[in-house]
Residue, then its C-alpha position, 0 to 999 in steps of 0.5 A: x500500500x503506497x502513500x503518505x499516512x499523515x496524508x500530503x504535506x500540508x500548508x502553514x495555513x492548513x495545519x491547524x486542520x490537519x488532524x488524523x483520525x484514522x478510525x483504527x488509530x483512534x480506536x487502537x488508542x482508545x482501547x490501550x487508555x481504557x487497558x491503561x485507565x489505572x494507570x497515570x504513566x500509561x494515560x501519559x503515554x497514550x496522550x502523548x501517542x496521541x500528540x505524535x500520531x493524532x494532532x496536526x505534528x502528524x502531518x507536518x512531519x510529512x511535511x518536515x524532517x524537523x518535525x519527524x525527528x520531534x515525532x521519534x522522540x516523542x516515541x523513543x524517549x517520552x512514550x517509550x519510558x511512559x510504557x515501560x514504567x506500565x510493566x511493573x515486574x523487575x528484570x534481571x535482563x543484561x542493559x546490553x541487549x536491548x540498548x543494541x537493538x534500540x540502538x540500531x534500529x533507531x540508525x537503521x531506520x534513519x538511513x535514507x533508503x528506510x526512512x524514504x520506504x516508509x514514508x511512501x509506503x504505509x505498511x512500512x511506516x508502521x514497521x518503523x513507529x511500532x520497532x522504534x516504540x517497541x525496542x524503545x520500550x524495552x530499553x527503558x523497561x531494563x533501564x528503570x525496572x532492572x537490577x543492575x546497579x544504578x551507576x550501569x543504568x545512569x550510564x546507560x542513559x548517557x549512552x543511549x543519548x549520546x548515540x542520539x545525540x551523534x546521529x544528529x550531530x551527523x545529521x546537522x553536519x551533513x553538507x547536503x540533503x539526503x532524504x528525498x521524501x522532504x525535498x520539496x515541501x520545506x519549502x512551503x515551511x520557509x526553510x531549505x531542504x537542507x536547514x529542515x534537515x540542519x534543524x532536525x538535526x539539532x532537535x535530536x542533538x540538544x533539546x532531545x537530552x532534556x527527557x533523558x535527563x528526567x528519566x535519569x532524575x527519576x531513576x535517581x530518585x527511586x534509588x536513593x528511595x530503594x536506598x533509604x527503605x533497605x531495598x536492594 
């Protein structure tokens, strides 16, 4: 199935208009708030589903690559924790693992060739989102529900902002465009294609730290809580 699943990209003064309401979509989301309904983090984590998928970012991320790297950390650094916290049971699963795997697949998908096929192609597109969320997921699941001692998670933190961090100094860095699925419709934004790009970029490269420095703060936290009550 080929097309764009935001729909086209829209105009500056279309975008207030611009709402997804895919009837699966919403009703995937209303099912997952009424599983989650007891639960504060999980409601967060739809609300902030919601925002990615349902409100007009949706569609200026067809639109702009700035605006889609806004989208994947909205998945992979605030839904994703949001999630995670919903799966209560410890583990005692190694941080490597599913670091590597968030890892990669957030690389993977941001090489030109992937990210072009899943913006043209709407089977793909949700392949990228539902892996992105998913391994995302898990990495947070081991970082703040794991037994390893919270020095390896905190610097697994680090390390999981720093490999973000280092695909969008590329991405920043790059002297030319390289997604051909946002050649054009920057555009309409004002922007070249290039300086969308530079802006995604910088998205990823400095504002993205903040959730990962509240995660840390949290994980903090709740040690030094685990600490004052004698858990381990």
């Amino acid at each position: 199935m080929n097309g764009i699943y935001c729909g086209l990209p829209p105009l500056p003064k279309e975008i207030w208009t611009s709402w997804n309401l895919d009837g699966w979509l919403l009703a995937s989301l209303v099912v997952l708030a009424v599983l989650l309904r007891r639960d504060r983090a999980g409601l967060a984590a739809v609300f902030v589903l919601s925002v990615a998928f349902i409100s007009p970012l949706c569609a200026l991320s067809s639109a702009l690559f700035s605006a889609r790297a806004v989208h994947h950390v909205l998945l992979v650094a605030v839904a994703a924790p949001l999630l995670s916290l919903v799966l209560r049971r410890r583990t005692g699963m190694s941080l490597a693992p599913p670091f590597v795997v968030s890892t990669v697949t957030l690389w993977l998908w941001h090489l030109p060739g992937a990210y072009d096929l899943a913006l043209s192609n709407i089977p793909v597109y949700w392949i990228m989102q539902l892996t992105l969320l998913g391994s995302a997921t898990w990495f947070w699941h081991t970082v703040l529900a794991g037994q390893a001692s919270p020095v390896e998670r905190f610097a697994y933190i680090v390390a999981s902002f720093a490999q973000m961090g280092m695909l969008g100094a590329i991405l920043t860095l790059m002297p030319q465009p390289v997604y051909a699925a946002h050649s054009t419709a920057p555009f309409l934004w004002g922007l070249t294609p290039l300086e969308d790009q530079q802006l995604a970029g910088l998205v990823m490269w400095v504002p993205a730290g903040l959730p990962y420095a509240v995660a840390a703060v949290f994980l903090a936290r709740r040690s030094w809580a685990n600490l004052k009550d004698g858990v381990a």
